[in-house]
C-alpha positions in Angstrom: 56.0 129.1 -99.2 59.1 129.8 -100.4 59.2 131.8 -104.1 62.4 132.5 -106.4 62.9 135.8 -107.0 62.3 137.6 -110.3 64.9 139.9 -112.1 62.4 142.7 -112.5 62.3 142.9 -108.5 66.4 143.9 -108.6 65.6 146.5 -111.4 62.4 147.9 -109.6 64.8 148.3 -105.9 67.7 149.8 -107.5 65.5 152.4 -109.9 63.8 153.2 -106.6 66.9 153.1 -103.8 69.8 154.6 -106.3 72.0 155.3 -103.3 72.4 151.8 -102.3 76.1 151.1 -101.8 76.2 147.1 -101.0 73.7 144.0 -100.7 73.9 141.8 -98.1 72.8 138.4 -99.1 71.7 136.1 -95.9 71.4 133.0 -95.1 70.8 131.4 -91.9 72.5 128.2 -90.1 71.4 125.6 -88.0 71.6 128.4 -85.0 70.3 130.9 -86.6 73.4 132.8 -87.0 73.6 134.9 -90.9 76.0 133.8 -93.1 76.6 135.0 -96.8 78.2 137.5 -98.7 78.0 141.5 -99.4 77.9 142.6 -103.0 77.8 145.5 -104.6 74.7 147.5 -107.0 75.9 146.5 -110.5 75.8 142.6 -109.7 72.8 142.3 -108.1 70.9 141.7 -111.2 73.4 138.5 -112.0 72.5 137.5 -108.3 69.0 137.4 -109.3 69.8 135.4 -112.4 72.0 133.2 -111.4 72.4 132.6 -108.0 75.8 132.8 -105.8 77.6 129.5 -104.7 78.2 128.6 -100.7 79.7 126.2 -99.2 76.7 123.6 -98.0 78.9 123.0 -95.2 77.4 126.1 -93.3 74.8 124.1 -92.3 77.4 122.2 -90.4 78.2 125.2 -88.5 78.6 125.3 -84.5 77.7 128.1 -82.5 81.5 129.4 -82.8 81.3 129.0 -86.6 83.3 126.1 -87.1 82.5 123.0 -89.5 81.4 120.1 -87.2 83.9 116.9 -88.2 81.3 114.7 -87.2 79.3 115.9 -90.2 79.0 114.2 -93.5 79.3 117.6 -95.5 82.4 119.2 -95.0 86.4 118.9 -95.4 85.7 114.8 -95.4 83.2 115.1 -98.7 85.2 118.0 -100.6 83.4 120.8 -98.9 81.1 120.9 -101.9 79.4 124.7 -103.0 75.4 125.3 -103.4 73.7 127.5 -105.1 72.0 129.8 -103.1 69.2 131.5 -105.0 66.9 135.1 -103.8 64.1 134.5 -101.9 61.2 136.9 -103.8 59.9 139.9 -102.0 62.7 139.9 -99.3 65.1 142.8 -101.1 65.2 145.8 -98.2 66.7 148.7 -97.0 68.6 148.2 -94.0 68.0 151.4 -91.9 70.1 151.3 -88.9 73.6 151.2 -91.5 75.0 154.7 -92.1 76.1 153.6 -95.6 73.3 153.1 -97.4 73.0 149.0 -97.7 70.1 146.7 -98.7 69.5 143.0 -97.7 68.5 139.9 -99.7 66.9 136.9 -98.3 68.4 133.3 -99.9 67.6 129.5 -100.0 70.0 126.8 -101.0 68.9 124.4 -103.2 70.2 121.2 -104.9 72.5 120.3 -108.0 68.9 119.9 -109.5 67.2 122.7 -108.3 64.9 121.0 -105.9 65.3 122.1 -102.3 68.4 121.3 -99.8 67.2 119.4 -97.0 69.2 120.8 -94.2 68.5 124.7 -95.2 65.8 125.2 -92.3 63.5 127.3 -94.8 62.9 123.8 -96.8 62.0 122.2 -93.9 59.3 124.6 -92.9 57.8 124.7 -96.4 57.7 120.7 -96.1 56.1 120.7 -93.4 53.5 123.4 -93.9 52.5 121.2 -96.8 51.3 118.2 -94.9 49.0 120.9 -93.6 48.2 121.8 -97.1 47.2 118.0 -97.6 44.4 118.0 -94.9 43.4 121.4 -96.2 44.4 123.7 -93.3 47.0 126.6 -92.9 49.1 127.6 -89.8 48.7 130.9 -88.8 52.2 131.7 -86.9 53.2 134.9 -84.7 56.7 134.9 -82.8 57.5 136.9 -79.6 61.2 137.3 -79.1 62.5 138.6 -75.4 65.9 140.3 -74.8 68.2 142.4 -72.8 69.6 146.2 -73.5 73.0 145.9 -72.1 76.1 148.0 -71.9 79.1 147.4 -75.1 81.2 147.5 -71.8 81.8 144.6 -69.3 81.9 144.9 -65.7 85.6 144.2 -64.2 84.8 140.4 -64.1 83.9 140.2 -67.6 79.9 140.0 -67.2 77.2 141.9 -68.8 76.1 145.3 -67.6 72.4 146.7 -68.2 72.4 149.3 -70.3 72.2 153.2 -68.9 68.7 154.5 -69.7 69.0 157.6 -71.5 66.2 159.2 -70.4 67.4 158.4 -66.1 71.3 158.3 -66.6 71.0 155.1 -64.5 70.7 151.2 -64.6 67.2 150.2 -64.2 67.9 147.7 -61.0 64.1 146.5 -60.2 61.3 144.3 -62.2 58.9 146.7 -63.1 57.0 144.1 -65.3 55.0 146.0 -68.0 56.1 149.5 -67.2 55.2 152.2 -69.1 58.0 154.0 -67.7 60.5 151.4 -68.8 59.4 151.6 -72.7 59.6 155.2 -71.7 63.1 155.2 -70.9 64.1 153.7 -74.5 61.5 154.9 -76.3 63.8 156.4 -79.1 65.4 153.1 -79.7 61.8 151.7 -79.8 60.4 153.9 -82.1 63.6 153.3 -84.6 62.8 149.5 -84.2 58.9 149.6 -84.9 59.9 152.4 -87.6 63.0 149.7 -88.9 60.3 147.1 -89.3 57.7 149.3 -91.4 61.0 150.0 -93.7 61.5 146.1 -94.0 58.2 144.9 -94.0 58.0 143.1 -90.9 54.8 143.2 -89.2 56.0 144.4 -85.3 53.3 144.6 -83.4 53.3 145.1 -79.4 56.6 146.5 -77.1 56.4 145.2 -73.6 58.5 146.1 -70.3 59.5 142.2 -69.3 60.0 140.2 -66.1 63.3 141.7 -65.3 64.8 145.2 -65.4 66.1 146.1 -68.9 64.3 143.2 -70.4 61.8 143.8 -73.3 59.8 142.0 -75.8 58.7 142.9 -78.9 56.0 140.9 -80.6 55.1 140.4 -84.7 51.5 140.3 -86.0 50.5 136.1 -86.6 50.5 135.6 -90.1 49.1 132.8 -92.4 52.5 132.5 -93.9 54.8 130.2 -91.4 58.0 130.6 -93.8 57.3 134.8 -93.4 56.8 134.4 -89.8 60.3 132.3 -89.2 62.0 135.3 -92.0 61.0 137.7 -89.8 61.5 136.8 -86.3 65.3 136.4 -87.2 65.3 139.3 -89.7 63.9 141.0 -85.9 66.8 140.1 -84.4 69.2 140.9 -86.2 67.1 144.6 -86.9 67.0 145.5 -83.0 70.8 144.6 -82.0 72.0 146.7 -85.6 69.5 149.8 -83.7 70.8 148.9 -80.5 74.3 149.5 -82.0 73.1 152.6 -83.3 72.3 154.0 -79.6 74.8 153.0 -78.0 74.3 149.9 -75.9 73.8 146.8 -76.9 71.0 143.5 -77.7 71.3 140.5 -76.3 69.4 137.5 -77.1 71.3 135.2 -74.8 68.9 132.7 -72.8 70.4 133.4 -69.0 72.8 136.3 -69.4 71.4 137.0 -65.2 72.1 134.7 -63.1 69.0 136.2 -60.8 66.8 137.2 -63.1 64.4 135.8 -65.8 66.0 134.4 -69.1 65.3 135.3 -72.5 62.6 133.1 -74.4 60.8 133.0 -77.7 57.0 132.3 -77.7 55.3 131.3 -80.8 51.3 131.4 -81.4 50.1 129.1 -83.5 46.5 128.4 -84.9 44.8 126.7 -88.0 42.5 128.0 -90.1 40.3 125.8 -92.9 40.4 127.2 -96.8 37.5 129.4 -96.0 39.8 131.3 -93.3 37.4 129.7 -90.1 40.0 129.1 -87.6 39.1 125.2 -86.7 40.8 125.4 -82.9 37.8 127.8 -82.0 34.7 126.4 -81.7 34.2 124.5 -78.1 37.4 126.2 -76.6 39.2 123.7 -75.0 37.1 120.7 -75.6 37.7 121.5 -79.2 39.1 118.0 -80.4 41.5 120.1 -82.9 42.5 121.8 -80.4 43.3 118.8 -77.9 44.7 116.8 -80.7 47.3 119.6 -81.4 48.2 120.0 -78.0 48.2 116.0 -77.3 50.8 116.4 -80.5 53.3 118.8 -79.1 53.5 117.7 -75.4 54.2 114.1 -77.1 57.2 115.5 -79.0 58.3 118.2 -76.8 61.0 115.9 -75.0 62.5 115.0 -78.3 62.3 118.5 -79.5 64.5 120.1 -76.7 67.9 120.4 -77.9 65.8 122.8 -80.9 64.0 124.7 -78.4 67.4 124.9 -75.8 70.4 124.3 -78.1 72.6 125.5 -75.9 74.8 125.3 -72.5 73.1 128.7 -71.4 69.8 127.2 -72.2 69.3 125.2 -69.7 69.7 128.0 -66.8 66.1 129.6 -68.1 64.7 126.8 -66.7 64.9 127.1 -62.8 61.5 127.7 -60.6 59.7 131.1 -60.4 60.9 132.3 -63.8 57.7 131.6 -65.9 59.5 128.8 -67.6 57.8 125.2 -67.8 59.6 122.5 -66.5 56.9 119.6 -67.2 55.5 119.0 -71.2 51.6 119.9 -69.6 49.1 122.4 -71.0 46.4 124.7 -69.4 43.5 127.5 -70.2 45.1 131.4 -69.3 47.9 129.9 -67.5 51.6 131.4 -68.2 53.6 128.4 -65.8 52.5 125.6 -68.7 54.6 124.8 -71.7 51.7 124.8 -74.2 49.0 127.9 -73.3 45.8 128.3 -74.5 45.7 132.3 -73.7 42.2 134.1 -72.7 40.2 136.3 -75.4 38.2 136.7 -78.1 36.8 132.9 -79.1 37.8 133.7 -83.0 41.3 134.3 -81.8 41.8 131.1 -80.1 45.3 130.0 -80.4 48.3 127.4 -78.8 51.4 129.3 -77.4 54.4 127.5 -77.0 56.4 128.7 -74.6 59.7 126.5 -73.5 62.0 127.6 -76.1 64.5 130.3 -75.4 65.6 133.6 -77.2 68.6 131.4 -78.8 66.1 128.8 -80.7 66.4 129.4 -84.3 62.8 130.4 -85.1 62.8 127.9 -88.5 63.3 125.0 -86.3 61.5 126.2 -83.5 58.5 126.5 -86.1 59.2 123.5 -88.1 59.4 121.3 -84.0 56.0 122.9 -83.1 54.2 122.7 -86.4 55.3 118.7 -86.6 53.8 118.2 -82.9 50.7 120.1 -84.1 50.3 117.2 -87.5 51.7 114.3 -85.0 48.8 115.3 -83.1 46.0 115.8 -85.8 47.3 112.8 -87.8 46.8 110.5 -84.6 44.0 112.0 -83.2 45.7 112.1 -79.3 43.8 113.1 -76.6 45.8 115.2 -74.0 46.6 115.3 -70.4 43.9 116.9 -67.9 44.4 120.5 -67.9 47.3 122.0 -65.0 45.8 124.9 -62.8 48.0 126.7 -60.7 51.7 127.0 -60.8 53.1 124.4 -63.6 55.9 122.6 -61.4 53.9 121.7 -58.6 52.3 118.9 -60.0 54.2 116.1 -60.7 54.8 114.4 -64.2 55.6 110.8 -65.2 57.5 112.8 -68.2 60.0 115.4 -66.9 62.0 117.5 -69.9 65.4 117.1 -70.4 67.2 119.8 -68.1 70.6 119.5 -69.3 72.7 119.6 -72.9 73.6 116.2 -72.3 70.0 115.0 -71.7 68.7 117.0 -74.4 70.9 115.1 -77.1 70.8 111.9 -76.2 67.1 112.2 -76.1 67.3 114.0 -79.9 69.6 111.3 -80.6 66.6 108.7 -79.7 63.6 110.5 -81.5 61.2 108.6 -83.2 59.0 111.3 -84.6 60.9 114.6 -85.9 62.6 112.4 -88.1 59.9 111.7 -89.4 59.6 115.2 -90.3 62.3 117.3 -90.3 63.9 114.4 -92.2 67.1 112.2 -91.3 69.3 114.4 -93.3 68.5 117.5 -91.0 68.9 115.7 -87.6 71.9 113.8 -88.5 74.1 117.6 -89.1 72.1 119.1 -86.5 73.7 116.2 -84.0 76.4 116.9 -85.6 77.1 120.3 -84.8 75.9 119.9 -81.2 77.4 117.1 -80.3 80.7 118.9 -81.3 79.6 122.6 -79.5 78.9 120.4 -76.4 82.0 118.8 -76.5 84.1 121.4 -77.0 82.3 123.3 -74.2 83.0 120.8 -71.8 86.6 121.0 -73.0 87.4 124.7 -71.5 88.0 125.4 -67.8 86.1 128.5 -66.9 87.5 131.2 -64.2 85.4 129.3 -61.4 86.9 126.8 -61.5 90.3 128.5 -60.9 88.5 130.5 -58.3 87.5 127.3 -56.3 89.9 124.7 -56.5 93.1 126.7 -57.8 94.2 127.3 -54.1 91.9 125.3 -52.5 93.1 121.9 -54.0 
């Protein structure tokens, strides 16, 4: 949950980091993207105090940063200001900067101090405490997969894999869990597990992905969903700042390959009871927590698309043979379903949720998840039978949406996030990708020139 900061946390960090130059305060929008402003050591303390003003409006922000006109919170309502206040226990060094520079977690909040309703952070915390009601916690871990790519383009403007320091060359092949593939970066690896002991954030596992210069790096699950969510963007933004630092570059893009395997983000999720028993484990997948959690999230997951995909690039993960599900189904130790129910120790018996891609913003990812998980409990749904086998040969009443446009009109038409993410929330999340989708559609891209220019 979501704690103001204290003033003795500022004194404490600048007593024991006098070099600090600046203070980045963040705040993320609807996409995830960080928004704020930089300060410098002497006003940190009257940040902790009081608070800085933004405009609300950033939460009205498309994925090129400008203010949605369809929402109800910008130039048409004054642009009004928020305060923003500090988040406690998020004030950290930020290691890959040269000049030495700290950042500073914040949450908007309302003329009255209660929370703002379209700050993803408050919707997490609301919804973690209708878990709180039927006395049960979400224990959350994030995996987040991306790309090490060149700062250069190739000639026609397209991303290059990045030159392995170690080989002098592109890595061209899928060498799925190499060793010699972490090997090849494993300076920038160790700077991003050492960068996450610096800011707290519990990285756990490094893994060679399904496609050459593709990685994943996995945090620890943690009984603290809003912590989870801070740190899988705080991740983010931590490996592209080292990638920086290298040389070469980080990209979280869904589909930046048009051959080879997108980008996703995979969240584990399980429950555990106020004693800390985790109440998905006993009877593995006849456990009727279990089933009623998964019955929850494949009944929402068409709804939830446009959080899990929110973009035009999405929706090229999601093509056969690329280990992304295509069908809302669920099965034991199988990676080709959408919800997974991985092998291992019975205490450790967890969902993974595995459509969204590298783009989601992990608040809303967690928030879409965690309301399929109550939807589920609340209702006591039973699911589909279990899928063996390879996901998209079986066929499904219920497809997903595989397209932007599908995706929002079936958002558009949801009759359960609402219901907990909250009107308020959907209505400037619409917004703003209703106008990115329209001014998408808008540009004419150099294929089109290439095909029909001439050829017309």
């Amino acid at each position: 949950m979501i704690k103001n900061a204290e003033t003795t946390e500022a004194r404490r960090f600048l007593e024991n980091n006098p070099d600090i130059k600046a203070v980045d305060l963040l705040i993320a929008d609807l996409n995830g993207i960080y928004r704020g402003k930089r300060i410098y050591p002497d006003a940190l303390e009257h940040v902790f105090e009081h608070g800085i003003q933004l405009a609300k409006s950033l939460f009205a922000s498309d994925i090129t940063g400008a203010t949605s006109e369809y929402s109800d919170i910008g130039l048409r309502t004054g642009d009004m200001d928020y305060a923003c206040v500090p988040v406690a226990d998020t004030l950290y060094r930020i290691p890959w900067k040269k000049r030495p520079t700290a950042q500073l977690q914040m949450v908007m909040r309302q003329p009255d101090g209660t929370p703002y309703a379209g700050d993803p952070q408050c919707i997490v915390d609301s919804i973690v405490a209708r878990f709180r009601e039927i006395g049960l916690t979400p224990v959350v871990a994030i995996e987040l997969e991306f790309y090490l790519i060149d700062n250069k383009l190739s000639r026609d403007n397209e991303p290059r894999r990045a030159i392995s320091p170690v080989s002098g060359r592109r890595q061209k092949a899928t060498q799925v869990y190499s060793i010699a593939d972490l090997d090849d970066y494993c300076d920038f690896i160790d700077d991003v597990m050492e960068a996450t002991r610096v800011q707290n954030i519990p990285g756990d596992v490094a893994v060679a992905e399904y496609a050459p210069g593709q990685y994943e790096i996995n945090l620890h699950h943690q009984a603290d969903a809003q912590a989870s969510c801070r740190h899988g963007l705080w991740l983010k933004r931590l490996i592209k700042g080292t990638a920086e630092q290298h040389g070469f570059s980080a990209t979280f893009m869904p589909k930046p390959f048009r051959a080879q395997a997108g980008n996703g983000t995979h969240v584990h999720i399980s429950l555990v009871d106020p004693d800390g028993n985790n109440v998905f484990a006993p009877g593995g997948v006849d456990n009727k927590h279990l089933r009623s959690a998964v019955a929850g999230l494949l009944a929402t997951m068409p709804e939830s698309m446009l959080v899990l995909a929110p973009g035009a690039n999405s929706y090229r993960r999601f093509s056969p043979g690329m280990y992304v599900p295509m069908i809302p189904n669920w099965g034991f130790n199988n990676r080709t379903v959408a919800v997974r129910v991985p092998a291992g120790h019975l205490d450790a018996t967890r969902i993974e949720h595995r459509v969204a891609g590298a783009d989601a913003n992990p608040y809303l990812l967690t928030a879409c998840v965690l309301a399929g998980i109550h939807h589920g409990l609340a209702n006591e749904l039973e699911p589909p039978p279990v899928t063996t086998g390879e996901t998209n040969e079986h066929g499904s009443a219920t497809r997903l949406p595989d397209s932007w446009r599908k995706a929002i009109e079936r958002f558009e038409t949801a009759t359960i996030l609402p219901e907990y993410l909250g009107g308020h929330f959907c209505e400037l999340f619409m917004a703003t990708k209703r106008q990115e989708s329209e001014l998408f559609a808008e540009e004419t891209t150099p294929l089109e020139y290439e095909w029909y220019l001439r050829n017309s």
